[in-house]
N, C-alpha and C positions, 0 to 999 in steps of 0.2 A: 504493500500500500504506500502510496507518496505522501510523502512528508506532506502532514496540516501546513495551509499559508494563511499567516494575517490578511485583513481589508487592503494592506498594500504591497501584497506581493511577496512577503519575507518567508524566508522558509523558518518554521519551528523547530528542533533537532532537539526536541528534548527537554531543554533547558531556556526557562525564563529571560528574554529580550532584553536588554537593559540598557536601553537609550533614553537618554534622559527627558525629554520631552514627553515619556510614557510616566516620566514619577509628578507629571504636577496633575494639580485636583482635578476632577471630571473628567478622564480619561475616556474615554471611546473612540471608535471608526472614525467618529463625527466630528473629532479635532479635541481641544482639552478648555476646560474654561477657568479662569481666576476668581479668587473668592469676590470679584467686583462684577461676573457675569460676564468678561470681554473672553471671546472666542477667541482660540489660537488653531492655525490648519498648515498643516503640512504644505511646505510652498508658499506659506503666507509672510511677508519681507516686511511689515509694517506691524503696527500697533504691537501687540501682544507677545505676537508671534514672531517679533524680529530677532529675537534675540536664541531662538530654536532654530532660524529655517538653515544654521548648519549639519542639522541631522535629519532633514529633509531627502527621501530617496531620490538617487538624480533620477533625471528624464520625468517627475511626477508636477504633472500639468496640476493647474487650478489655485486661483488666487481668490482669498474669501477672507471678508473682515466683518466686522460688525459685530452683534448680537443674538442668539438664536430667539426667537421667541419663543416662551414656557405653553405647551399646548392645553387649549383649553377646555376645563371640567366638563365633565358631563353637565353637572348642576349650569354652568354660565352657559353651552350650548344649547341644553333646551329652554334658558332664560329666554336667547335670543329668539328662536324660532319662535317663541311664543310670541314675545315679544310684538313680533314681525307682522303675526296673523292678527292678536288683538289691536294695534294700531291701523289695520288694514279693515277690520271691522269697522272700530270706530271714524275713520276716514269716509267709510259710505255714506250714501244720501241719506239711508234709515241706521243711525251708527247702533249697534248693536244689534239690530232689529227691535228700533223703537221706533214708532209710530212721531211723524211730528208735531201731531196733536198731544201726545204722550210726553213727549221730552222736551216740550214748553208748560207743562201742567200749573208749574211753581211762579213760572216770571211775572203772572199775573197780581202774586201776594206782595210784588215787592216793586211796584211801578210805581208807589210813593217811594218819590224821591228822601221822603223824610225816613220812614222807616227804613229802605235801604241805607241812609248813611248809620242812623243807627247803629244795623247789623257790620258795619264795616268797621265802628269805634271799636264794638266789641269785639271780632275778631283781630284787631291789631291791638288789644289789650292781651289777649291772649297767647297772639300767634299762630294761628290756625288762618286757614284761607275762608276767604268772604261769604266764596258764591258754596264751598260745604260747609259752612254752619247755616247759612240760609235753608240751603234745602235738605237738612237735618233738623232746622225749626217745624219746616213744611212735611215732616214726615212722622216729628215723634209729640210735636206738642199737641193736644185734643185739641179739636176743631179752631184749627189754628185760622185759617180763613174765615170763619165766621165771628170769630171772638176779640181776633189779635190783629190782625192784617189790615181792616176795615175802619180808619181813624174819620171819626165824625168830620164835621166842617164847624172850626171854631174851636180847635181843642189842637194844643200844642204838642207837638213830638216827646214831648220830654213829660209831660202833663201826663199825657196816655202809657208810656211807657211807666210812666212810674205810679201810675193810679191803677189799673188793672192788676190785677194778681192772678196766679196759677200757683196751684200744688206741685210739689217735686215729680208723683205720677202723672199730673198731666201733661207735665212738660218732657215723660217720658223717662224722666230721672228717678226711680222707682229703687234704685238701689243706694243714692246718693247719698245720703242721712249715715249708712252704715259703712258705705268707703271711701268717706269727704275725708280722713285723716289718710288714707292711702293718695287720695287720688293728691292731696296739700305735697307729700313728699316729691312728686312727679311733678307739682304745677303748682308752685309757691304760690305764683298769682291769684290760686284759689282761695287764699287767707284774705285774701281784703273782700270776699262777698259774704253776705250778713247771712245770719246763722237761718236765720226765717222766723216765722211764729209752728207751734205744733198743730199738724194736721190728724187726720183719722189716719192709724196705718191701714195696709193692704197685703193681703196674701201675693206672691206671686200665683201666676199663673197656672202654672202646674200643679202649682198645692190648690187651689183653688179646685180645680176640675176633681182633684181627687176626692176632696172632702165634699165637694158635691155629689159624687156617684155614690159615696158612704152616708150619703143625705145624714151630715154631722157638721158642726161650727168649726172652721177654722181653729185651731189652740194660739192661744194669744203667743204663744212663743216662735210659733211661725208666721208671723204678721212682720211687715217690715214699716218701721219708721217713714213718716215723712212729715217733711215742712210744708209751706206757706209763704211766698215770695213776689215781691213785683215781679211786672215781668219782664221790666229790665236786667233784676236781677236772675230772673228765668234765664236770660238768653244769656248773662252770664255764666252763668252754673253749668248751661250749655256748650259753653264755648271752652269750658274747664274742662268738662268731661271728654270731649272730641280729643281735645288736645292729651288729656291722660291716654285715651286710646291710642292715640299715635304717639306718644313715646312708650306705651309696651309693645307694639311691632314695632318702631326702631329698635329697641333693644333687644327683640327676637331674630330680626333681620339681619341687623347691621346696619347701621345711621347711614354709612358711604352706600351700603347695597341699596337702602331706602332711596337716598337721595339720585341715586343712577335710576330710579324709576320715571316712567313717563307718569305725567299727575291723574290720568284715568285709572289706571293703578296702584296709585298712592289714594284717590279718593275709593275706590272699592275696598281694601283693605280697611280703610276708616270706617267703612259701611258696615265691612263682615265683620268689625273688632266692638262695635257697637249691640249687632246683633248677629252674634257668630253661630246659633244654634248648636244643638246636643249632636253635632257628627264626630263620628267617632269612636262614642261612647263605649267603653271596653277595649279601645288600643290605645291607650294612651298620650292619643292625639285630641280630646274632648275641647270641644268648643274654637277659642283662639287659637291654641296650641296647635291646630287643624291647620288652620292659614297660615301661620307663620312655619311649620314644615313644609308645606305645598309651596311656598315663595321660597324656602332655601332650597327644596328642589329646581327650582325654574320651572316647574310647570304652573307656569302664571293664566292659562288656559283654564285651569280647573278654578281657578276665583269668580269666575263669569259664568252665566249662564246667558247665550246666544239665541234661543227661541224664541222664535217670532209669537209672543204672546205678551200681552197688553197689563197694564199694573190691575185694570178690571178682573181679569182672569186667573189671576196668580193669588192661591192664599199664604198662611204664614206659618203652618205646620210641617211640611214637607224640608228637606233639606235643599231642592231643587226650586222652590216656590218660594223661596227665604232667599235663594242666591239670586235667583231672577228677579226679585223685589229690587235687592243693594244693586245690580244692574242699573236698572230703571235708577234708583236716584243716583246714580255714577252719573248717568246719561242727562239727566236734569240737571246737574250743579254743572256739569261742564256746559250745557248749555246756558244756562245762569251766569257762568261768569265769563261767558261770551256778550250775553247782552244785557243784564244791569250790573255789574260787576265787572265789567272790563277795566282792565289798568291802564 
């Protein structure tokens, strides 16, 4: 049998090569690299490699300098593909498969110029973007358009904002009262809105249903606290809680991997971290922990639901009907801060 040959031709005989351009770090076929990343190649007379190309086989063609680039994850390759398709959806006439009647539903609550600047004070007290706490108002506060949105004639912005009141549940903040000292750690800013007055608690939901079908009361120790708040300070509280949500996906994510996201992605995730639903349940992915392992996968694909079906259509039990919901206001707020909300 002939003697094994290296990638460049040398015969083996047995005994270990020992030319020195093989003892520096990153050895391979492919040339050697310095602990700073700079490539060194056989025949290569410059950078790195000047100082080797005397042990250079003669007659070996090819001159190569630079840097190799480190090939890239799995995880960042199907980021991108995904990537590619969900901005491709949302670039359509109907982005996601939303109706344009659908994905204007909200601009209508906020064509007062007054209450829009409003919503914009508060979001840059917070930090959070405009046009998704807007239509996070339009999606969790009760009968936000009939109550809140509709400012008399003869009554000042700040009058109405500060005379009307909502409860913590119907401003959809249901859990608020029990994780306003979690949410203060994450969003100091949340220390300067006022404690409230005391409202009636409420069952969640689930406990709710159960104690129903057991046609039994609620136990007072499954009731959850809540307050009583202007509803400026509503829309405060609101814009506290968004913003807690997005920094537990940053810190699931990675702040740089957030920040490399397109903003229909960053507002989805704020969606599903709002209202993440029970998927999961038994792998140890329940709820949030759900989305933020499906975005360090990169399959940013499964955050979406693409179905051409209407927010009429969709309920809130399903885990499919929950994701096409946060769709649909994904699809609103970017159009929202398309048109009263632009910068």
């Amino acid at each position: 049998m002939a003697d094994p040959k290296t990638p460049f031709g040398l015969r083996l005989l047995g005994k270990r090569l020992r030319l020195p351009v093989l003892e520096q770090r990153g050895v391979s076929d492919r040339g050697t690299t310095d602990r700073f990343g700079a490539v060194s190649r056989f025949g290569d007379r410059s950078g790195a490699g000047a100082g080797a190309s005397k042990y250079s086989p003669e007659g070996f063609a090819g001159q190569y300098s630079g840097s190799l680039e480190s090939p890239k994850s799995i995880a960042r390759i199907n980021r991108d593909l995904s990537l590619a398709r969900i901005q491709a959806t949302f670039s359509h006439f109907m982005p996601a498969n939303v109706e344009a009647g659908d994905a204007a539903a909200s601009d209508a609550l906020f064509r007062d110029r007054r209450l829009a600047s409003v919503v914009k004070r508060v979001a840059e007290e917070f930090r959070v973007n405009a046009a998704l706490l807007a239509e996070h108002l339009a999606a969790e506060v009760h009968k936000f358009k009939e109550e809140y949105s509709e400012i008399p004639k003869g009554i000042g912005i700040e009058e109405w904002v500060r005379g009307k009141t909502l409860t913590t549940s119907d401003a959809g903040l249901d859990d608020w009262v029990r994780e306003r000292h979690k949410i203060e750690r994450f969003v100091p800013e949340a220390k300067r809105i006022p404690a409230g007055v005391f409202s009636d608690p409420i069952p969640a939901e689930s406990v709710a249903r159960k104690f129903q079908k057991l046609r039994q009361p609620v136990p007072p120790s499954l009731m959850k606290p809540q307050r009583r708040f202007s509803l400026y300070d509503g829309m405060r509280a609101s814009a506290a809680y968004l913003k807690y949500k997005e920094r537990l996906v940053r810190y699931g994510v990675g702040n740089n991997n957030f920040e490399e996201l397109p903003r229909e992605v960053q507002f989805q995730l704020a969606r599903l971290a709002v209202n993440p639903t029970r998927i999961g349940e038994g792998s140890g992915e329940v709820g949030l922990q759900h989305w933020i392992r499906v975005t360090r996968r990169g399959q940013l694909e499964e955050l979406f639901d693409f179905r051409p079906v209407s927010s009429k259509e969709t309920g809130d039990r399903t885990v499919q009907d929950v994701v096409r919901r946060a769709t649909i206001h994904t699809v609103r707020a970017m159009h929202l801060a398309e048109s009263i909300f632009a910068e």
